[in-house]
N, C-alpha and C positions, 0 to 999 in steps of 0.2 A: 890422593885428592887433598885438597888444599880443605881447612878445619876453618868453618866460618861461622861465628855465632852473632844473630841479629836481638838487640835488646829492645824491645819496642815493637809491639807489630802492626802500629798505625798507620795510615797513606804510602809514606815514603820506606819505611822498615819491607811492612808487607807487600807492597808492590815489588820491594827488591827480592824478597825471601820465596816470591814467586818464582820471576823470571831466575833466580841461581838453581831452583828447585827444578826446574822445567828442562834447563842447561845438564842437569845431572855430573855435573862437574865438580860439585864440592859436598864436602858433609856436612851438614848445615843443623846450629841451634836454635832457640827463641825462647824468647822470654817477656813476658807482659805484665803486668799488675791486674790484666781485665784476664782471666782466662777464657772467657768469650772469645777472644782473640786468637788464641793461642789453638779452641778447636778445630779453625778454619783453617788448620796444617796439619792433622795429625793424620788423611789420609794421603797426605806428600811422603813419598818413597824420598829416604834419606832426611827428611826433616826429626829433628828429636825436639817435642816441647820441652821444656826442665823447666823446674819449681823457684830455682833461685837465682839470682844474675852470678852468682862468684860460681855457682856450677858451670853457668852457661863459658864463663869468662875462661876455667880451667878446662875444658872441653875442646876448648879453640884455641886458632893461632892469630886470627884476627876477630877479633870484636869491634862491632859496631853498635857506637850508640845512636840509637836513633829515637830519643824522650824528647820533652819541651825542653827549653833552657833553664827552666827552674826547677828542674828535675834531675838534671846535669849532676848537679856535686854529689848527690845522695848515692846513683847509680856507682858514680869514678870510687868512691869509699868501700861501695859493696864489694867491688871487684880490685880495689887494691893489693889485697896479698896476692890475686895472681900473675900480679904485672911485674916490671921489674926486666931489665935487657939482660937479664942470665933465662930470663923465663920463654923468652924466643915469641912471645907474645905482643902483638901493636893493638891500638885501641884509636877507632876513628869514627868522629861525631860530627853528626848530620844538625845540631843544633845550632841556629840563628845565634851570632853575636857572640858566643863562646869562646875565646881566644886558647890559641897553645897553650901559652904561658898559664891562663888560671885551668885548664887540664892539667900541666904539667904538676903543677901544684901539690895535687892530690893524689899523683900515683909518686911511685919510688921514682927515684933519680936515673934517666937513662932510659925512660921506657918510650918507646916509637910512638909517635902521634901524629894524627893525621885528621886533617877540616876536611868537609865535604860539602857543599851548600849545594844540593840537588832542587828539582822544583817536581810539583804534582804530577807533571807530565810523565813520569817516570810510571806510573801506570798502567799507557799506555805504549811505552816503550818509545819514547817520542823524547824523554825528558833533556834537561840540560844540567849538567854541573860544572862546577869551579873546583879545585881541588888546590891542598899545600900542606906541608909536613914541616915537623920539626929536623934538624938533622940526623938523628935515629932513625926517624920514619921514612927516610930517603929512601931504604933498601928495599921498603914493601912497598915504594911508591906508585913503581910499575902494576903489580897485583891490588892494588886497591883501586888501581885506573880502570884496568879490567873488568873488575868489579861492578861499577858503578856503568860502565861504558854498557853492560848487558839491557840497561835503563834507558840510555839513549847518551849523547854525548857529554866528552869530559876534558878540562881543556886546566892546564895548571896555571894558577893566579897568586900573585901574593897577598900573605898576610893582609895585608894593608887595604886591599881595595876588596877585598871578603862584604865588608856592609854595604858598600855600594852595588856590589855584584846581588846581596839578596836581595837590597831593593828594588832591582830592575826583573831578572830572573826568577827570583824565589819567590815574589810575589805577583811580579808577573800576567801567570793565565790569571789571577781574579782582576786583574786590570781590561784583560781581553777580552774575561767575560762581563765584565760590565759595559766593555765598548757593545759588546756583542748584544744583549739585552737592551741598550738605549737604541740603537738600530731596529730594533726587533719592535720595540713600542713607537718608535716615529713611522715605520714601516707600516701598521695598525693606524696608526694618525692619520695616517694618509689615504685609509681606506682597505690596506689589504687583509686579506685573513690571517690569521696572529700563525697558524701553522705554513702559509706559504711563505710570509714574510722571516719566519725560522729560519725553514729551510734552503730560502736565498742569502742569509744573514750567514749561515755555518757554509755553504757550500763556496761562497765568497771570500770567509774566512779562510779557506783550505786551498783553495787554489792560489790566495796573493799567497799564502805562507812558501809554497813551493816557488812561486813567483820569486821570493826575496831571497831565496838561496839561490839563486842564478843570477842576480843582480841587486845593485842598492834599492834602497827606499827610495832616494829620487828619485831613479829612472823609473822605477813602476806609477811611481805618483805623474812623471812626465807624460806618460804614458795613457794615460786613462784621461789625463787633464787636457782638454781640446782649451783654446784660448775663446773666454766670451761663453762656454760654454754648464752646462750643472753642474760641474765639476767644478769648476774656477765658483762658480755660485755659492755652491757649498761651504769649500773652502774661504772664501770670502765671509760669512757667514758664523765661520765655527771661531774663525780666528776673532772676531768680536765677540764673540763670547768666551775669549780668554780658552781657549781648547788646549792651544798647545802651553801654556802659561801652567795650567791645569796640571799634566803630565808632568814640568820640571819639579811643579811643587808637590805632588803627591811620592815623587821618586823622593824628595829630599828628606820629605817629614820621615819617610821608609828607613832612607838608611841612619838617620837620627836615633829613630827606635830601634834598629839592630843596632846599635850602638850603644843605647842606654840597656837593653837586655845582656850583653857583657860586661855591667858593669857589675 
């Protein structure tokens, strides 16, 4: 069994440290700053809490960082003496705007690295990731796809379009859920009960989603949109009020700030 240690056991760590836990496929560590965290695994068969990240880091053959990005360099330092490409050990962070090269930094010369930009969704095993490695980190590329893929889907990106990718994906469902929430209160406005109008708001949501894996966003919007009709209304409507205008600029200010958080 593949040696897997998760550093972080917030949203995204512990959602993962579930489903690998569940899979019974790997030996799996953790490690937290909150030990609150760290209780709500210790009746997982196969999971070991440990005390320190450089236990966690020599424990393992893959380490995953999964802190904020301002917490990034602290962790890569703790766990530096056990990295190092004679030590057979890769190290891969789930951190917003964190580039290779400033990971690379702070471990020894030659040590496998690898970006992962997952989103909340991962959860519910529904999520999405981006993935890319340095060229060390080529060889555990495959196994760290796996990895993440237990979450829900993993699709390899470069470098380069990593901020963009977290502004659309990794922030994402709170986009959705704010679509979802303004629906929910106009719904209410209109007159309905705040729980029917929910319920129509998520069930709606879940069905286009499956909708939009079987075809484009236009054709669905073709679709639903009769000419002359609430639909075209709507749409006429939202687009005066800058909607989609809204969308471009909220993606952009996004990957701006993934951008500045690696600096």
């Amino acid at each position: 069994m593949r040696r897997v240690g998760i550093i972080g056991a917030g949203k995204i760590g512990g959602s993962l440290l579930r489903r690998l836990a569940e899979s019974g496929d790997f030996e799996l560590a953790v490690s937290d700053v909150h030990p609150e965290q760290l209780e709500r695994f210790r009746s997982y068969e196969r999971v070991r809490p440990v005390a320190s990240n450089l236990e966690l880091a020599e424990a393992s053959e893959i380490v995953i960082v999964a802190v904020k990005p301002w917490d990034v360099a602290g962790v890569l330092e703790e766990i530096s003496p056990a990295m190092g490409p004679s030590s057979g050990r890769s190290v891969t962070s789930v951190a917003a705007g964190v580039e290779i090269k400033t990971i690379e930094a702070r471990l020894p010369e030659g040590t496998p690295v690898l970006r992962v930009m997952p989103n909340v969704c991962a959860s519910v095993g529904l999520g999405a990731a981006v993935i890319t490695a340095n060229e060390p980190g080529r060889r555990v590329l495959p196994e760290v796809m796996d990895i993440f893929g237990r979450v829900g889907e993993v699709m390899e990106l470069p470098e380069r379009l990593f901020d963009a990718a977290t502004a659309l994906h990794g922030s994402g469902p709170a986009y959705v859920a704010l679509f979802a929430d303004a629906l929910v209160q106009a719904g209410v406005r209109e007159g309905l009960p705040r729980e029917v109008a929910r319920r129509l708001v998520v069930g709606t949501l879940a069905g286009t989603a499956v909708l939009l894996k079987e075809r484009s966003a236009h054709q669905v919007r073709d679709e639903v949109m009769t000419p002359g009709g609430t639909t075209a209304a709507a749409f006429v409507a939202m687009e005066k009020a800058g909607f989609v205008g809204a969308v471009y600029d909220g993606v952009n200010a996004a990957t701006r700030r993934a951008r500045e958080l690696g600096g």
